[in-house]
C-alpha positions as CSV (number, residue, x, y, z in Angstrom):
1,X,20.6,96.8,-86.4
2,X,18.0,96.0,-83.9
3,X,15.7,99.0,-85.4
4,X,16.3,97.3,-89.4
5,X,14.3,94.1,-90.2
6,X,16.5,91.8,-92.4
7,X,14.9,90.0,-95.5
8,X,15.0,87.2,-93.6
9,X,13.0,88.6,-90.4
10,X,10.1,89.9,-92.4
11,X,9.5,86.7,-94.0
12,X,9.5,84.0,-90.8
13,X,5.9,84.5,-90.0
14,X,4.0,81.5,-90.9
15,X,2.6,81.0,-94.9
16,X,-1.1,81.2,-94.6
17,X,-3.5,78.7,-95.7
18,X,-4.2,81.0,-99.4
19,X,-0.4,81.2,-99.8
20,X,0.3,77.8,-99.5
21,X,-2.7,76.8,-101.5
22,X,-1.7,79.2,-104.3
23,X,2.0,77.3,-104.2
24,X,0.4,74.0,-104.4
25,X,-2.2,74.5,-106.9
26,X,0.3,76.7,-109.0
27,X,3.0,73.7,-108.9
28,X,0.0,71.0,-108.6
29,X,2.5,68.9,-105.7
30,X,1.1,68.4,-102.2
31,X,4.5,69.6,-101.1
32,X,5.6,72.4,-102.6
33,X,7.3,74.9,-100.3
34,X,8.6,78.2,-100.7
35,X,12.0,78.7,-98.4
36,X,14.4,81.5,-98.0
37,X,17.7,81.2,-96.9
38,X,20.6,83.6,-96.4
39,X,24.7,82.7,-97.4
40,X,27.7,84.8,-97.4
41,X,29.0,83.3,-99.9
42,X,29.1,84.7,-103.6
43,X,26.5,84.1,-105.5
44,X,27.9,82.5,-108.4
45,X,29.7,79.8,-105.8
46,X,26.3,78.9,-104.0
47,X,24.7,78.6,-107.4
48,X,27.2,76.2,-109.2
49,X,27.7,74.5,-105.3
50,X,24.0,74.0,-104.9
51,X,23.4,72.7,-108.6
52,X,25.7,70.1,-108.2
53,X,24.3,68.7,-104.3
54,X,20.6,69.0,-105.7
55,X,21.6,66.7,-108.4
56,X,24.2,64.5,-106.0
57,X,20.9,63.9,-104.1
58,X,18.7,62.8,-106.5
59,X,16.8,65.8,-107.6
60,X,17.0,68.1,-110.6
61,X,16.9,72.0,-110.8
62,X,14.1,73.8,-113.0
63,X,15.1,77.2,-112.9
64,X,18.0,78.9,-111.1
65,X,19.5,82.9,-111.1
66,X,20.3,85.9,-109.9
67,X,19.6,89.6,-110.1
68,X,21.5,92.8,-109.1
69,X,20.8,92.8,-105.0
70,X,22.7,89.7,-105.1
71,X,18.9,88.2,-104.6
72,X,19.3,83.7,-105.9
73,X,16.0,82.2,-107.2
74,X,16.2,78.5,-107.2
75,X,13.4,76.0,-107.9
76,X,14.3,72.6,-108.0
77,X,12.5,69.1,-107.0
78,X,13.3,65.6,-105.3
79,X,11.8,62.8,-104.6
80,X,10.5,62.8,-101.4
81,X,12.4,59.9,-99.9
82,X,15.5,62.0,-100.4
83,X,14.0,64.9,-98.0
84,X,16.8,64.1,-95.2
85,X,19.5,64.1,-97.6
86,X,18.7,67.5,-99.4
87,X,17.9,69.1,-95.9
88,X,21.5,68.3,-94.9
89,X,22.9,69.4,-97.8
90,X,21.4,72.7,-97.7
91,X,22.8,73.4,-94.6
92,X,25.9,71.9,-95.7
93,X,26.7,73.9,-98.7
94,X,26.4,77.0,-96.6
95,X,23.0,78.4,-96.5
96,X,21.2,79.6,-93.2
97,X,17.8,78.4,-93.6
98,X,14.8,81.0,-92.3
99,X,13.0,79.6,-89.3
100,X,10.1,79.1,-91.4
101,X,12.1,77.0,-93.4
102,X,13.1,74.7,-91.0
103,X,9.7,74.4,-89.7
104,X,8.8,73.1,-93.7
105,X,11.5,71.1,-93.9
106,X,11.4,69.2,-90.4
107,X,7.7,68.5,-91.3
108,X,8.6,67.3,-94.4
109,X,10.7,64.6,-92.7
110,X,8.7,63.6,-90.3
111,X,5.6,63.3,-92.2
112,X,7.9,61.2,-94.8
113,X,9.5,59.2,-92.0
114,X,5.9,57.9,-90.7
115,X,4.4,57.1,-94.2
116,X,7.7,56.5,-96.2
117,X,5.9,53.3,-97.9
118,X,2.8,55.4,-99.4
119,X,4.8,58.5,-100.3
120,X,8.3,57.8,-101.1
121,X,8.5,58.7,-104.6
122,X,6.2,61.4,-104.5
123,X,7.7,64.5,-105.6
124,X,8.6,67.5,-103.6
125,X,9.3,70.8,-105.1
126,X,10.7,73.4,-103.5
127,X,11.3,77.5,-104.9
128,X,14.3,78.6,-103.0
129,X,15.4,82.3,-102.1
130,X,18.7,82.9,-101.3
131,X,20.2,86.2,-100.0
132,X,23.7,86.4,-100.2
133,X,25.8,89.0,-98.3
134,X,29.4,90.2,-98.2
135,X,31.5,88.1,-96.2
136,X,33.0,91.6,-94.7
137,X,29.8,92.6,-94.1
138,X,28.6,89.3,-92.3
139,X,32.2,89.5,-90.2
140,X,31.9,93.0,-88.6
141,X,31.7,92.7,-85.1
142,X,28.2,94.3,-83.8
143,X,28.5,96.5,-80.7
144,X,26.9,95.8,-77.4
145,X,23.8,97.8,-78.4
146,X,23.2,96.2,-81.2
147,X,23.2,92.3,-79.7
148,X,21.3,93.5,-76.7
């Protein structure tokens, strides 16, 4: 697979100044990210799984689906005191964040963490991509020259 990018691969280079002011003046929220994330769990299961977290953690889910490709669009929001709790409980409901996403999310804590008085209850919104793929798929062993 070494010579095939993955969905995920092609999207961990770092947003660009444009892209993420088009996100934040589109959703009008100083933090408004964009993460993707891949599962191989179905689709319907991480959809009804991650419904009910967002809204265990405080938050509350705009828009959510899913097309053909197996392809989940989630938006959804917290409050920003939350931000530990909902990066948790992505990773706990299954979902391997991109490294990009990670990066968001870490600086979302921290930057939280060091002014949690001022910015506690702002809101954080956050437009999720989820790809989902076959658990048989994601279990096949990969041959040496593939790892390598």
């Amino acid at each position: 697979m070494r010579g095939k990018a993955s969905p995920m691969n092609r999207a961990m280079a770092p947003l660009h100044a444009t892209t993420v002011s088009n996100v934040e003046s589109r959703l009008n929220l100083p933090w408004a990210m964009q993460i993707k994330a891949a599962t191989t769990e179905q689709p319907s299961r991480i959809l009804q799984m991650l419904t009910g977290a967002i809204v265990a953690c405080g938050g509350w889910v705009l828009s959510r689906g899913t097309n053909d490709a197996g392809i989940i669009n989630m938006l959804f929001e917290f409050e920003r005191q939350h931000c530990v709790d909902v990066y948790t409980m992505l990773a706990a409901v299954g979902l391997e964040l991109s490294q990009l996403a990670h990066l968001q999310i870490t600086a979302l804590c921290q930057c939280t963490r060091s002014h949690f008085e001022d910015c506690r209850a702002e809101i954080v919104s956050v437009d999720l991509e989820i790809h989902t793929f076959p658990a048989e798929i994601a279990a096949t062993p990969r041959s040496a020259s593939e790892t390598a």
